[in-house]
TORMARDO-212252 format. One record per residue (C-alpha): y negated, z, x; residue in three letters; residue number from 1. Coordinates in steps of 0.2 Angstrom, whole numbers, plus 2048, in hexadecimal, padded with zeros to 3 digits. Example, Ala and Ser with C-alpha at 12.3 -4.5 7.8 and 13.67 -1.06 7.14 Angstrom:
+-----+-----+-----+---------+-----+
!  c2 !  c3 !  c1 ! residuo ! num !
+-----+-----+-----+---------+-----+
! 816 ! 827 ! 83E !     ALA !   1 !
! 805 ! 824 ! 844 !     SER !   2 !
+-----+-----+-----+---------+-----+
***
This chain:
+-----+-----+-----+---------+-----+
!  c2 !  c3 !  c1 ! residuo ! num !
+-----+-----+-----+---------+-----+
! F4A ! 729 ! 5B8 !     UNK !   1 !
! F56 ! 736 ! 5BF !     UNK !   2 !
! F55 ! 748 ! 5B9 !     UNK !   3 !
! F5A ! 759 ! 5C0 !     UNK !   4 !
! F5D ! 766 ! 5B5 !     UNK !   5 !
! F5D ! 777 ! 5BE !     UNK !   6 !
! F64 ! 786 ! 5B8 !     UNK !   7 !
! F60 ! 797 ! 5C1 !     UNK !   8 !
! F6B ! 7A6 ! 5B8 !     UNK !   9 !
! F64 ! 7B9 ! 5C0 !     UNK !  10 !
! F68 ! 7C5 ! 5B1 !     UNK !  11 !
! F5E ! 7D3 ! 5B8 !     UNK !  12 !
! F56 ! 7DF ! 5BE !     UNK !  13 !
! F44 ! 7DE ! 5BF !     UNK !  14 !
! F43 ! 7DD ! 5D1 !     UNK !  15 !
! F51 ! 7D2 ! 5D4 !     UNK !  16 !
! F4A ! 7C8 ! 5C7 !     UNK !  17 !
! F39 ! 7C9 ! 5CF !     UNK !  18 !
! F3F ! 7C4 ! 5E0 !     UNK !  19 !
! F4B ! 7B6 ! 5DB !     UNK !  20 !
! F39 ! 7B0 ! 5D2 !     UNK !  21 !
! F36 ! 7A8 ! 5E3 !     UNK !  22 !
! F41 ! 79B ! 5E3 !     UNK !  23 !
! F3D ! 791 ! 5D4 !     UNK !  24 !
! F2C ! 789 ! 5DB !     UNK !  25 !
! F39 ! 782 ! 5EC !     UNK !  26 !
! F44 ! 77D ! 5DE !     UNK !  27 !
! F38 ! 774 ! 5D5 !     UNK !  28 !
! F2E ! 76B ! 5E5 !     UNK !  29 !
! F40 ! 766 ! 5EA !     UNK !  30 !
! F46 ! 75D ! 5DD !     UNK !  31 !
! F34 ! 755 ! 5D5 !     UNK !  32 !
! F2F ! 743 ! 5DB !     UNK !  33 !
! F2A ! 734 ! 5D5 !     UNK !  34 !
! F3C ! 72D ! 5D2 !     UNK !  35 !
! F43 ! 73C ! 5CB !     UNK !  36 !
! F3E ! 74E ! 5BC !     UNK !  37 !
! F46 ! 75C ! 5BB !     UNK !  38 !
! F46 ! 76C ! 5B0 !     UNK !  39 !
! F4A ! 77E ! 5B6 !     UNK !  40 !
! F52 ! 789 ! 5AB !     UNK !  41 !
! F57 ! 79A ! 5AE !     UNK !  42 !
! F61 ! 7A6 ! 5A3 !     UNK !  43 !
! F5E ! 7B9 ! 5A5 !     UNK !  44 !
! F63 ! 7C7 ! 59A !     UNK !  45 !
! F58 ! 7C8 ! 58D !     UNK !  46 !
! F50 ! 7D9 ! 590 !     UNK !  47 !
! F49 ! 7D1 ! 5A0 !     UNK !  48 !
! F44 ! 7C0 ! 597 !     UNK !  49 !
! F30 ! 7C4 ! 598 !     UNK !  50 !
! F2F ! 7C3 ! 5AA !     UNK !  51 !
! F37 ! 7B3 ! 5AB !     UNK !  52 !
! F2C ! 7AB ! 59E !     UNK !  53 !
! F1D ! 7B0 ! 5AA !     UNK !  54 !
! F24 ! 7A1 ! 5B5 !     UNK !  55 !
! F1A ! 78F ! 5B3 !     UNK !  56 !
! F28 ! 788 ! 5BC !     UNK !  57 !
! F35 ! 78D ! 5B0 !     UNK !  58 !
! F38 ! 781 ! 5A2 !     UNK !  59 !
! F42 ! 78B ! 597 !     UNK !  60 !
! F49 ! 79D ! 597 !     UNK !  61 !
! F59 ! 7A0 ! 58F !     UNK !  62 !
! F5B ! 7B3 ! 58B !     UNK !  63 !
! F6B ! 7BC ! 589 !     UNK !  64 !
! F6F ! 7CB ! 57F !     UNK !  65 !
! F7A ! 7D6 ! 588 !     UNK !  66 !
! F7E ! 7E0 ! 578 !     UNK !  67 !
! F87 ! 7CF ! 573 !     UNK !  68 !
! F97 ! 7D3 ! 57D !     UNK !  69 !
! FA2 ! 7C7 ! 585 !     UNK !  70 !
! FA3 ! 7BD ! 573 !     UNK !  71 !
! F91 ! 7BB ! 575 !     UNK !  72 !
! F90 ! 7B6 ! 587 !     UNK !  73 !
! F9D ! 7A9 ! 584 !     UNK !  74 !
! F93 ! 7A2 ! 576 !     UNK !  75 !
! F84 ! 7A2 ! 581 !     UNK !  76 !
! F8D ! 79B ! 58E !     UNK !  77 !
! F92 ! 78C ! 583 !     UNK !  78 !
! F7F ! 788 ! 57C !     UNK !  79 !
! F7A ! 787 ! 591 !     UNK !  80 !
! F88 ! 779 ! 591 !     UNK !  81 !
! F82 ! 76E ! 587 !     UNK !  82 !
! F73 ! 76C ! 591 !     UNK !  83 !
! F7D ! 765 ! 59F !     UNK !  84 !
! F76 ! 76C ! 5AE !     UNK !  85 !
! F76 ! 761 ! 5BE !     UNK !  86 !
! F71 ! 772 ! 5CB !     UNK !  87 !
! F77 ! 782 ! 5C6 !     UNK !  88 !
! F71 ! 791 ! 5D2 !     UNK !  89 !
! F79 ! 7A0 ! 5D0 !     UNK !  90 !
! F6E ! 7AF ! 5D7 !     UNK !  91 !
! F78 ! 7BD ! 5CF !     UNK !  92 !
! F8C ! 7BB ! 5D1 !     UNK !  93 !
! F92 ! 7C4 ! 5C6 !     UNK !  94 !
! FA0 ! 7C4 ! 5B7 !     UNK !  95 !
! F93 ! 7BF ! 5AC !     UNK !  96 !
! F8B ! 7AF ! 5B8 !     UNK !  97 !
! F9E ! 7AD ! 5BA !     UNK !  98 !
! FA4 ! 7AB ! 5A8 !     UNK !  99 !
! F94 ! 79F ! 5A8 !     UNK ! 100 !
! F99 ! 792 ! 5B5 !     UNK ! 101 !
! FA9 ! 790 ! 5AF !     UNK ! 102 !
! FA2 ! 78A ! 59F !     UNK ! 103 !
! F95 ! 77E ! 5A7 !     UNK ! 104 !
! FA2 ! 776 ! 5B1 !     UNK ! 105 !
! FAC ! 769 ! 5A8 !     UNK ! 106 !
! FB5 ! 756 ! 5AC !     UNK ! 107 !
! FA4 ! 750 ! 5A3 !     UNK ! 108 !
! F98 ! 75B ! 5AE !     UNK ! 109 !
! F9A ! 761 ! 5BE !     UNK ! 110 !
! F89 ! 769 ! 5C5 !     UNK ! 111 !
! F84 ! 76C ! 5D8 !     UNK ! 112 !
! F88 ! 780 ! 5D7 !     UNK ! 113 !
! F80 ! 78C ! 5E5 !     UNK ! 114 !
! F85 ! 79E ! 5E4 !     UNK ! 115 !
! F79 ! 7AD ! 5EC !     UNK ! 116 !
! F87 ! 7B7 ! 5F6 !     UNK ! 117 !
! F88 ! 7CA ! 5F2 !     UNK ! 118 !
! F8F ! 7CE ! 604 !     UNK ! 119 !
! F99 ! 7DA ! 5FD !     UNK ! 120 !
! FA2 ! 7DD ! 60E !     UNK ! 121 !
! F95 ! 7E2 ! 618 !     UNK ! 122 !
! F8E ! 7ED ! 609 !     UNK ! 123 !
! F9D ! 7F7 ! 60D !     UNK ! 124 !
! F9D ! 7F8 ! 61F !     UNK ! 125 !
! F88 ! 7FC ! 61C !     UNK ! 126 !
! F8C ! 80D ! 60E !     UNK ! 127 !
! F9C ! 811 ! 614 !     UNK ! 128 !
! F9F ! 811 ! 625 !     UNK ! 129 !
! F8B ! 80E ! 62C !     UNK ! 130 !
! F8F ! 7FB ! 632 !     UNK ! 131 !
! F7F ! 7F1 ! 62D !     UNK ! 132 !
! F83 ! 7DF ! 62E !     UNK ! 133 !
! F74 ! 7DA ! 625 !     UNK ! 134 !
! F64 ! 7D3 ! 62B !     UNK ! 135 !
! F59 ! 7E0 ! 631 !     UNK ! 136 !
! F4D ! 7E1 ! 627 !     UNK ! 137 !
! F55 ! 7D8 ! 617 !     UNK ! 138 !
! F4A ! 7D0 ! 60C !     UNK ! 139 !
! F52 ! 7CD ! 5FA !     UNK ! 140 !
! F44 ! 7BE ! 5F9 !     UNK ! 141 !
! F4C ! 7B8 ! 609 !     UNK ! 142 !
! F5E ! 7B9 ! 601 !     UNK ! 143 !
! F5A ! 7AF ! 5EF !     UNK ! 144 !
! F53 ! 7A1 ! 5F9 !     UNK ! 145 !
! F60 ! 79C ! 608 !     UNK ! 146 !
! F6D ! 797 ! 5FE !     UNK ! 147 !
! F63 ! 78A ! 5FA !     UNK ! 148 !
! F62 ! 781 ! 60B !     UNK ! 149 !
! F72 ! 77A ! 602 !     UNK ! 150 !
! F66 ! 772 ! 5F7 !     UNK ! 151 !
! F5A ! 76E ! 606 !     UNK ! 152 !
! F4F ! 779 ! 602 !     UNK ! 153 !
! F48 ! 785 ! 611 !     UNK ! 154 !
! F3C ! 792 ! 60F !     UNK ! 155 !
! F2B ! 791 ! 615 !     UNK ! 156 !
! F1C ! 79A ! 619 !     UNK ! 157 !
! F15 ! 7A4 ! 607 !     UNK ! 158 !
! F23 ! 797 ! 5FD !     UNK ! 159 !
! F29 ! 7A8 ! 5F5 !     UNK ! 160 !
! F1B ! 7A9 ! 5EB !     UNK ! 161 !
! F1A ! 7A8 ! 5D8 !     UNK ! 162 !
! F0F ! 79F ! 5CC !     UNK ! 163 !
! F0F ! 7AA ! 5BC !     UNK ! 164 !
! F03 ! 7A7 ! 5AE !     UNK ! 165 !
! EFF ! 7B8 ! 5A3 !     UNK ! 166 !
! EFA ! 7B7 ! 590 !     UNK ! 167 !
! EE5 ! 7BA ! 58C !     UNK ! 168 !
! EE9 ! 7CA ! 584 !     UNK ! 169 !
! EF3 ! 7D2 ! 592 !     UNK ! 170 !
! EE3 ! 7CC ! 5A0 !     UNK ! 171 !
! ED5 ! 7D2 ! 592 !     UNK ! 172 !
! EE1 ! 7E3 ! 592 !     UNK ! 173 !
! EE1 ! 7E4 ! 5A4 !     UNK ! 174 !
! ECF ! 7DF ! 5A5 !     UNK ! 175 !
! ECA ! 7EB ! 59A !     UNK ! 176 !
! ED2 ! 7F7 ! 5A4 !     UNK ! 177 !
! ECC ! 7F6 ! 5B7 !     UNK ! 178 !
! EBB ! 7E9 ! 5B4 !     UNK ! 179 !
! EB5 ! 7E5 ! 5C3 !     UNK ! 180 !
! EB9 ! 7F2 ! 5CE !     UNK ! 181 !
! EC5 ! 7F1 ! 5DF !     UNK ! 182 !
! ED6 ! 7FB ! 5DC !     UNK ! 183 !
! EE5 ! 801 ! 5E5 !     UNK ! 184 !
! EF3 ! 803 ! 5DC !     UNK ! 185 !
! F00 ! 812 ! 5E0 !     UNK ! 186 !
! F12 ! 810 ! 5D8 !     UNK ! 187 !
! F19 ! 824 ! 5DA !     UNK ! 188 !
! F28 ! 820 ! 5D3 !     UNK ! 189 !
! F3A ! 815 ! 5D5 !     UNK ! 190 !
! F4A ! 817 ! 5CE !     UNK ! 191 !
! F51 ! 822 ! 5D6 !     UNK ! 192 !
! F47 ! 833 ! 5E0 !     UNK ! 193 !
! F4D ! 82F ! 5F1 !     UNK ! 194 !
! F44 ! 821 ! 5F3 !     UNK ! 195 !
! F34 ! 828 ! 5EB !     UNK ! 196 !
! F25 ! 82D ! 5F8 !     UNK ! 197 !
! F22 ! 840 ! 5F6 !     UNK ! 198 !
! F18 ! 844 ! 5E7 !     UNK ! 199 !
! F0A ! 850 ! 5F5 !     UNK ! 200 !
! F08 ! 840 ! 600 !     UNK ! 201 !
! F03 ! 835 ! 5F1 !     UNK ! 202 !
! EF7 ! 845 ! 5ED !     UNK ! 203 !
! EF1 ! 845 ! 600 !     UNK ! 204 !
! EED ! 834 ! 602 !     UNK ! 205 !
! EE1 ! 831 ! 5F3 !     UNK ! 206 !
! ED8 ! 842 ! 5FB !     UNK ! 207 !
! ED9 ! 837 ! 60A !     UNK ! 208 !
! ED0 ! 829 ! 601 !     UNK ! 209 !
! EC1 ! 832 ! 5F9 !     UNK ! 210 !
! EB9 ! 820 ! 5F7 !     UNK ! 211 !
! EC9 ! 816 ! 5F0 !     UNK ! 212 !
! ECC ! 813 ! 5DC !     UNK ! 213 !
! EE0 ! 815 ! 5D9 !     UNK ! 214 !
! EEA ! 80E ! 5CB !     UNK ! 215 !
! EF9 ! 818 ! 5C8 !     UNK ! 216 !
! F07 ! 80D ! 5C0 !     UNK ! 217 !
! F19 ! 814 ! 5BB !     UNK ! 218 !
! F22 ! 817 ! 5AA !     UNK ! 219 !
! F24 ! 822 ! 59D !     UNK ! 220 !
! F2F ! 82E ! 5A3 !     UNK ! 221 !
! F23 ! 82F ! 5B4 !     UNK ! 222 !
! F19 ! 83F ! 5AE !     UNK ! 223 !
! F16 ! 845 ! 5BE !     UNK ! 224 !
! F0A ! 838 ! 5C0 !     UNK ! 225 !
! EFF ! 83F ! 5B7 !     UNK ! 226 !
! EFB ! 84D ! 5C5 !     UNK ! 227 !
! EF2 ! 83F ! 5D0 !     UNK ! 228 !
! EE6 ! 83B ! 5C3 !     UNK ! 229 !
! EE1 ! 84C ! 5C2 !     UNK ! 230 !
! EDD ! 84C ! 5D4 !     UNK ! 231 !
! ED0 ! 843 ! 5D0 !     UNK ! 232 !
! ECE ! 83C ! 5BE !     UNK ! 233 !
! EBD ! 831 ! 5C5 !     UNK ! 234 !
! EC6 ! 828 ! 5CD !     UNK ! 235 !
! ED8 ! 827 ! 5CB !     UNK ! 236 !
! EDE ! 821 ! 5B9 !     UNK ! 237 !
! EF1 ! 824 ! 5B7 !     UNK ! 238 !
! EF9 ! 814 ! 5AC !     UNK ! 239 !
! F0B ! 81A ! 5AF !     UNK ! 240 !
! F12 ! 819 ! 59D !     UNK ! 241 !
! F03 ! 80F ! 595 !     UNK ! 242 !
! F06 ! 7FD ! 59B !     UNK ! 243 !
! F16 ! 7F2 ! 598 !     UNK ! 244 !
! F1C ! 7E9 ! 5A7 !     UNK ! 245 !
! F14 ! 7D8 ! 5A4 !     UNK ! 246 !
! F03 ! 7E2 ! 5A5 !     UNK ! 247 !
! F08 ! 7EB ! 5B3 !     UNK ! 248 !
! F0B ! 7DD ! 5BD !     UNK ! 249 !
! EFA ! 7D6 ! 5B8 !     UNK ! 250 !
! EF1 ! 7E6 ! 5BD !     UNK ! 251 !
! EFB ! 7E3 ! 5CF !     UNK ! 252 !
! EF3 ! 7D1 ! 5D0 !     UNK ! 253 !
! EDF ! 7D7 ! 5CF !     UNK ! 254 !
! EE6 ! 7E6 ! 5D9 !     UNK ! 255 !
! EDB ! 7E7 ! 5EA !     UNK ! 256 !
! EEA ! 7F0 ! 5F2 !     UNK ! 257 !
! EFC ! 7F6 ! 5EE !     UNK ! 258 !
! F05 ! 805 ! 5F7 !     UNK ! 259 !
! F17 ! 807 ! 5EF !     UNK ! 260 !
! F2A ! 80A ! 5F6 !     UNK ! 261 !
! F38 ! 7FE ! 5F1 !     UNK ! 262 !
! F32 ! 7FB ! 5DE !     UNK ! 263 !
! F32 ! 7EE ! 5D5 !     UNK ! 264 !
! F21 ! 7EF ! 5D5 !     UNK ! 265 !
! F21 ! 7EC ! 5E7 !     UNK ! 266 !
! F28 ! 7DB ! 5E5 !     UNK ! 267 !
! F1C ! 7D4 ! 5D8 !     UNK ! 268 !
! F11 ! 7DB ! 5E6 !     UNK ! 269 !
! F18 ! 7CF ! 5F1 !     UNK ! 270 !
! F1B ! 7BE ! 5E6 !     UNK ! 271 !
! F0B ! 7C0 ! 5E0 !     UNK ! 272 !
! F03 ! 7BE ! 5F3 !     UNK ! 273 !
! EFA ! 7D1 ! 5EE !     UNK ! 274 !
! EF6 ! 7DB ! 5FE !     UNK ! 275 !
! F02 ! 7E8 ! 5FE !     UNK ! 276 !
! F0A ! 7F8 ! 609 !     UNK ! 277 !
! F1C ! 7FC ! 607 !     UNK ! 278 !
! F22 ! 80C ! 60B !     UNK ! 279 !
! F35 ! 80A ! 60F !     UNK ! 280 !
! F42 ! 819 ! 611 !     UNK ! 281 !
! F54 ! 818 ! 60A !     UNK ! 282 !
! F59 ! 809 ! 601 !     UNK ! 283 !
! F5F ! 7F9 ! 60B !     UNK ! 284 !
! F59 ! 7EA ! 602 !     UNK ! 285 !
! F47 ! 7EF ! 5FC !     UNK ! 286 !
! F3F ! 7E6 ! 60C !     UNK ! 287 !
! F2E ! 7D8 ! 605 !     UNK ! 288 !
! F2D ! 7C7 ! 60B !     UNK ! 289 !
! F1A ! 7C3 ! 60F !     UNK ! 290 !
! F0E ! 7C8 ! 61B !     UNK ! 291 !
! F03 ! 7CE ! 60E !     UNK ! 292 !
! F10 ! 7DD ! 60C !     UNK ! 293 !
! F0C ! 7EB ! 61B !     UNK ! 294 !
! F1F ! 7F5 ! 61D !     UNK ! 295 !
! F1E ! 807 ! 624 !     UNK ! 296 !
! F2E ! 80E ! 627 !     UNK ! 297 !
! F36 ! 81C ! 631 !     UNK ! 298 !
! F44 ! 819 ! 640 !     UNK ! 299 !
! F51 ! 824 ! 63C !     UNK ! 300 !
! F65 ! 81D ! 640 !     UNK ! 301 !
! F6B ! 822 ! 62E !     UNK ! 302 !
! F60 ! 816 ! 626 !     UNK ! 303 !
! F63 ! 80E ! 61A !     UNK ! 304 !
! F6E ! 818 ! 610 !     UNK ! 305 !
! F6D ! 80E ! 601 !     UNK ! 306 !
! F6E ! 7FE ! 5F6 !     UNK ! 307 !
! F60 ! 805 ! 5ED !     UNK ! 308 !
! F5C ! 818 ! 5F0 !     UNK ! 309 !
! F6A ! 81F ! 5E7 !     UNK ! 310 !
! F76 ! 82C ! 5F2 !     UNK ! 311 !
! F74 ! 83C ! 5FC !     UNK ! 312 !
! F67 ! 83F ! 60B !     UNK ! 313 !
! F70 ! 842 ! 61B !     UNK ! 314 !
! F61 ! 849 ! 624 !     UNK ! 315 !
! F5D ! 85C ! 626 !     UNK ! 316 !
! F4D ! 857 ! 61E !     UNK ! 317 !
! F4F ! 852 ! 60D !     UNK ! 318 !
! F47 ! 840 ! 609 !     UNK ! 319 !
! F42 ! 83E ! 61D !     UNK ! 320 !
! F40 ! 82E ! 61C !     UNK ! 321 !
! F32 ! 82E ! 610 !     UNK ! 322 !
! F2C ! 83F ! 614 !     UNK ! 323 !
! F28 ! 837 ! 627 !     UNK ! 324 !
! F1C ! 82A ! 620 !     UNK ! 325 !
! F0D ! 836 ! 620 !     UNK ! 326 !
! EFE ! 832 ! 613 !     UNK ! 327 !
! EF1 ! 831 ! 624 !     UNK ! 328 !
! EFD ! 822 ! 62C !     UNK ! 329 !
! EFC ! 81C ! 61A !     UNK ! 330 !
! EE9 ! 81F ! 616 !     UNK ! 331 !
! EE7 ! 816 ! 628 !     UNK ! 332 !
! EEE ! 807 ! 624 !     UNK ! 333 !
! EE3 ! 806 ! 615 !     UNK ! 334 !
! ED6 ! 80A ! 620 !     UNK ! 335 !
! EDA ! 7FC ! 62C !     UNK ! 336 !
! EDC ! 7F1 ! 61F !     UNK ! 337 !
! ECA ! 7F4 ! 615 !     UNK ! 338 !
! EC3 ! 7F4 ! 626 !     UNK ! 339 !
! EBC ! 804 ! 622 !     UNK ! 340 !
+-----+-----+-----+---------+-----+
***
């Protein structure tokens, strides 16, 4: 019987990772039949390696630690070798991904190699001189799986979504958390400010919601999210800092509802089929995939501004992208969606 054996390498971060997620279930489809197996492996940095392992569909994760160097990578590199890959897909492209494929090739092995572009040229006419090249909207989803029409693998309707399978003691956590009751789940927070929805609109819109439950979810460091549980401490709990990220994106999957901006929460909303509203301003390449994800935007010609939020705000008003997304055209869309 003929084998494939699939290796995907994405090293980071956790919404790449996230999005790129969505092509191992086409992968696996494509190259399963009754005359041929195949495995899929993927190798990510090992800081990131619990996400992956959330994946049915991969077989095996191979984590690297970047704290290794470049000894380490190479040794790392040489153990993925001897497992003589026929399909190699590499979704990162990077000097890393690099250094790998030139170790899996060899006069012995030469594997069927597809490379995610990083379009770096029209990145540059995007930032620098306001040029956008790019589809309008990009979705990130979108970009992991064309390259593999190579591998005759074309997208198809909800194909992007991702079987993940969570331990009993992280659904007993979460369980234990929310019971039975109907949830929307806020994320305040992102990596960088610009892209955050205005601290007073979050405020407003639960006001707005007198009936809803939210869940707050965020990090650590995210103390200021601790000012819309106070709002109204019967019905808002604030979990930012008090759940890891495997939990959180369990919470996401019994959540009724999810309203964030480009997190990547907001992807695990989206791979997940979870109803969602995404509330886009700065960054470029934050845009979801399904029609479970509601996008709310505002037109202004100097969007987007970013790869990812970071960057200065060109506009009189500070943040206008994200300030012009009002909590009523949010809470409306809630409204319209709950019927209510």
């Amino acid at each position: 019987m003929q084998k494939n054996k699939v290796l995907i390498i994405r090293f980071s971060s956790f919404g790449d990772i996230v999005q790129c997620s969505s092509v191992v279930a086409p992968i696996r489809q494509r190259f399963t039949s009754p005359e041929s197996m195949n495995e899929i492996h993927w190798a990510t940095r090992a800081d990131f390696d619990f996400l992956v392992k959330l994946n049915t569909n991969v077989n095996k994760v191979w984590s690297f630690d970047k704290k290794l160097g470049l000894l380490g990578l190479f040794k790392f590199a040489l153990k993925l070798r001897a497992e003589n890959y026929t399909h190699i897909y590499d979704a990162h492209n990077n000097l890393r991904s690099l250094i790998i494929k030139i170790f899996l090739f060899s006069r012995f092995n030469l594997p069927n190699l597809l490379t995610r572009p990083k379009d770096r040229l029209k990145r540059i006419l995007l930032f620098s001189f306001r040029i956008n090249k790019f589809p309008k909207p990009f979705r990130g989803i979108e970009s992991y799986i064309t390259p593999l029409k190579k591998w005759k693998i074309v997208s198809q309707n909800n194909s992007h979504f991702v079987d993940w399978t969570f331990t009993a003691d992280v659904e007993n956590k979460i369980t234990n958390l929310i019971g039975t009751k109907k949830v929307i789940s806020i994320v305040p927070s992102a990596a960088w400010k610009m892209k955050r929805w205005p601290l007073d609109h979050w405020k407003e819109l639960i006001l707005l919601l007198p009936n809803t439950q939210f869940i707050v979810l965020g990090g650590k460091e995210d103390l200021f999210c601790q000012e819309l549980e106070d709002i109204d401490p019967m019905r808002v709990m604030n979990l930012a800092g008090k759940l890891s990220l495997v939990e959180s994106c369990h919470l996401i999957q019994k959540s009724q509802l999810v309203i964030s901006a480009d997190t990547g929460l907001l992807h695990v909303t989206d791979v997940l089929g979870v109803n969602g509203i995404s509330l886009m301003g700065p960054s470029a390449f934050g845009f979801t995939m399904g029609s479970n994800i509601k996008t709310l935007e505002v037109n202004l010609p100097c969007r987007p501004c970013s790869k990812d939020g970071s960057g200065k705000c060109s506009q009189l008003i500070w943040q206008r992208c994200m300030v012009e997304i009002t909590p009523s055209r949010v809470a409306n869309e809630v409204r319209n969606l709950f019927h209510e």
